[in-house]
Backbone as numpy.savetxt, mean C-alpha at the origin, in Angstrom:
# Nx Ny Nz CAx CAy CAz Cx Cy Cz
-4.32 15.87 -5.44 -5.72 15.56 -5.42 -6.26 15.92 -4.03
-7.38 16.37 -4.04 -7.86 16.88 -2.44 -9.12 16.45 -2.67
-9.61 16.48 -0.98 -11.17 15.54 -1.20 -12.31 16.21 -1.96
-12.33 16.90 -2.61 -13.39 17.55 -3.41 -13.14 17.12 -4.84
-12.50 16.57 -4.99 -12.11 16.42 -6.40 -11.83 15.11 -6.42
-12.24 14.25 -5.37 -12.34 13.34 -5.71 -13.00 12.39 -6.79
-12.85 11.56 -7.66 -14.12 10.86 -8.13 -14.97 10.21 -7.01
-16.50 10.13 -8.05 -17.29 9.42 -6.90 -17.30 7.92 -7.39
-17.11 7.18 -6.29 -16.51 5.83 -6.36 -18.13 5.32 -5.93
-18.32 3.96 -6.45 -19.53 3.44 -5.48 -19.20 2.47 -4.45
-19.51 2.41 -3.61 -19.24 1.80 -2.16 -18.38 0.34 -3.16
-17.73 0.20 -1.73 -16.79 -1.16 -1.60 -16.59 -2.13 -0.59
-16.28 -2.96 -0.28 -16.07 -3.38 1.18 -14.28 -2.85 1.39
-14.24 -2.42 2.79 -13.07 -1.90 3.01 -11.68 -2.67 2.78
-10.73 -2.99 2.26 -9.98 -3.76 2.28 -8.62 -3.44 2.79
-7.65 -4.56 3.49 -6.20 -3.80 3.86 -5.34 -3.27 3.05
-4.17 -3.36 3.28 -3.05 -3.17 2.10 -2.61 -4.61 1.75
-2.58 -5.78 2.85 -2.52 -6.65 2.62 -3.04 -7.77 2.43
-4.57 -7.69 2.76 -6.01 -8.40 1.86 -5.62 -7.85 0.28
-5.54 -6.69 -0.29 -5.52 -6.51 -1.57 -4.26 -7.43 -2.28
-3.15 -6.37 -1.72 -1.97 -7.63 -2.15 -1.93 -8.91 -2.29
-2.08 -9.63 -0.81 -2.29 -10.75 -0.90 -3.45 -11.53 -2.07
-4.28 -11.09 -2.15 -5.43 -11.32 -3.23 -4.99 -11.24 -4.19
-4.18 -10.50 -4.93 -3.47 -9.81 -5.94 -2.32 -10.84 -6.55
-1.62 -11.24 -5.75 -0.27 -11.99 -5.96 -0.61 -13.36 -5.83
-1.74 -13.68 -5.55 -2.29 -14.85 -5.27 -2.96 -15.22 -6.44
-3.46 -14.53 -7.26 -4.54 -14.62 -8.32 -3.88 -14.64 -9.41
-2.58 -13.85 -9.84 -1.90 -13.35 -10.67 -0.20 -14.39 -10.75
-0.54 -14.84 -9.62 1.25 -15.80 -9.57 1.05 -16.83 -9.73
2.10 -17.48 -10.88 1.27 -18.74 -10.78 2.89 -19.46 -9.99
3.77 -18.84 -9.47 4.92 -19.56 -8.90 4.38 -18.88 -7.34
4.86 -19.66 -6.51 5.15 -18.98 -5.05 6.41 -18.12 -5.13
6.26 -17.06 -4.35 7.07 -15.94 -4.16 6.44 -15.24 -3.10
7.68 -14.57 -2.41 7.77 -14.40 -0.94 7.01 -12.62 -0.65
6.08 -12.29 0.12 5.65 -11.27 -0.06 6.92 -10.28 0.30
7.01 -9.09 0.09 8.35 -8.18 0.59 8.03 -7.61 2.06
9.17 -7.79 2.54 8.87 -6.91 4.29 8.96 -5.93 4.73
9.74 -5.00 3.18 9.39 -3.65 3.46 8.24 -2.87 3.10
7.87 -2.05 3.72 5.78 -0.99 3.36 6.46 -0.97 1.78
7.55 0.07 2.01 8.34 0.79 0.63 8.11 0.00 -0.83
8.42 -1.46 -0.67 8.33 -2.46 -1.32 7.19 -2.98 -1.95
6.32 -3.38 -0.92 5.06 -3.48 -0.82 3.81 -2.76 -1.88
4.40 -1.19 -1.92 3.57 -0.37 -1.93 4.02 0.00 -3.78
5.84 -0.11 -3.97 6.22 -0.63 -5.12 5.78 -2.07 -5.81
5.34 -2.86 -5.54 5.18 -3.74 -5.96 3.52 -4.20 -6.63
2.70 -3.25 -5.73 1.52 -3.63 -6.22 0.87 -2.44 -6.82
1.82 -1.31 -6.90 1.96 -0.30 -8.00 2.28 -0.78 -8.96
2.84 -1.52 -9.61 3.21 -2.34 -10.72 2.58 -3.53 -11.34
1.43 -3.73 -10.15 0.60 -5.19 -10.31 -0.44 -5.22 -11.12
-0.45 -5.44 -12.23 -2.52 -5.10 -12.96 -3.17 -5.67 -12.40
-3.26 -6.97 -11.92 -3.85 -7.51 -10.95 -4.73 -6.75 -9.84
-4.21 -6.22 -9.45 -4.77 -4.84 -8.00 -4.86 -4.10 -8.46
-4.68 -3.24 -9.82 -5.55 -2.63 -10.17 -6.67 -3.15 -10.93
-6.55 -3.77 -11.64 -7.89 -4.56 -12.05 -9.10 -4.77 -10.64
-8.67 -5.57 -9.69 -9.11 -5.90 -8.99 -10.12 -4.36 -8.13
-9.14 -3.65 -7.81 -9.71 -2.00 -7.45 -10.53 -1.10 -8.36
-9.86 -1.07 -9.55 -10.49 -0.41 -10.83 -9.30 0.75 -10.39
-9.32 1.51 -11.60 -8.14 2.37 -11.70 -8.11 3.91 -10.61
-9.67 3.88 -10.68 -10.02 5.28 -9.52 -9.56 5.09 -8.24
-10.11 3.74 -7.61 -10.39 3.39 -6.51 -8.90 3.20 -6.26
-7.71 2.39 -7.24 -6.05 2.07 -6.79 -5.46 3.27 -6.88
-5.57 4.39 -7.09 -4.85 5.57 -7.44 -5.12 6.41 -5.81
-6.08 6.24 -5.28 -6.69 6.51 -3.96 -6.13 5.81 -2.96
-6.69 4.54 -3.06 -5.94 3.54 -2.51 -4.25 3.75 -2.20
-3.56 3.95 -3.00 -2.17 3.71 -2.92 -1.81 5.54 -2.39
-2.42 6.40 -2.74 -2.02 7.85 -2.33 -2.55 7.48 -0.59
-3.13 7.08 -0.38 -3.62 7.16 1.18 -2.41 6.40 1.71
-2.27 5.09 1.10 -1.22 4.09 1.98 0.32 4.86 1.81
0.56 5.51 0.82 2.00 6.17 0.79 1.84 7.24 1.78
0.76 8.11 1.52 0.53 9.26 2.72 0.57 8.39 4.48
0.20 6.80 4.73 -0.10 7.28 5.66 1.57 5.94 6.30
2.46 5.97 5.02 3.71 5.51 5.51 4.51 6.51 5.68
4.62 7.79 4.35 5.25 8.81 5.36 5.03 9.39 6.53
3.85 9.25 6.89 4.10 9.55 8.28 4.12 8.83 9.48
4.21 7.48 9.04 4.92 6.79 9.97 5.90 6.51 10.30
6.93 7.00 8.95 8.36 6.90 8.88 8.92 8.27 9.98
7.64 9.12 9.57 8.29 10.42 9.98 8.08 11.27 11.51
8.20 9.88 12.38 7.89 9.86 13.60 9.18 8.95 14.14
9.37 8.91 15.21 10.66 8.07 15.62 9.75 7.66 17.39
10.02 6.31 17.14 9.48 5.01 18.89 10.29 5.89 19.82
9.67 5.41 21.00 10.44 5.28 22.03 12.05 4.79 22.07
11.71 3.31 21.19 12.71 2.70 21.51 13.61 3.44 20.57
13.53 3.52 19.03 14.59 4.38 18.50 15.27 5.58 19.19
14.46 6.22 20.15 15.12 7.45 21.01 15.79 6.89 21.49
15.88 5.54 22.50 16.43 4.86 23.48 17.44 4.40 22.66
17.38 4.12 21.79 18.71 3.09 20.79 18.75 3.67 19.38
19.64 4.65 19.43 19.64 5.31 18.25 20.62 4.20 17.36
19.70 4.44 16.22 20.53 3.84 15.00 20.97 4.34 13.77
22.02 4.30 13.07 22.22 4.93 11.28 21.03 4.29 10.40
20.20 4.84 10.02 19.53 4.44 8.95 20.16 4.41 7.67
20.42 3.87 6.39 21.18 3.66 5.73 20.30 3.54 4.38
């Protein structure tokens, strides 16, 4: 999908990854359960949620979730300071 081909969405108020979620798992759970601490997880999990998509509408979560995966690979795909300094096996 590229920005021309986007649908036209009508305005929203901006929301996080974890205002949505949180909103999401909150509305939809009726047990407590622990949010996940990985993005990876995260990003699996409320891909699976009708909740957040309901909540987004189906245009707006399909956008939504391509931006937040786009903008974890490339956070993955950078390495800290400190990882230079302390290399580790990722596993």
């Amino acid at each position: 999908m590229t920005w021309s081909t986007l649908p036209k969405i009508a305005p929203v108020t901006v929301l996080s990854t974890a205002s949505v979620v949180t909103a999401a798992w909150c509305s939809s759970s009726k047990t407590a359960e622990a949010l996940p601490h990985a993005l990876e997880a995260t990003l699996d999990r409320s891909r699976a949620c009708k909740s957040v998509r309901n909540l987004l509408g189906e245009d707006l979560f399909e956008i939504f979730y391509e931006v937040k995966d786009y903008e974890l690979f490339n956070y993955q795909s950078v390495l800290s300071s400190w990882e230079c300094e302390h290399p580790l096996l990722r596993v």
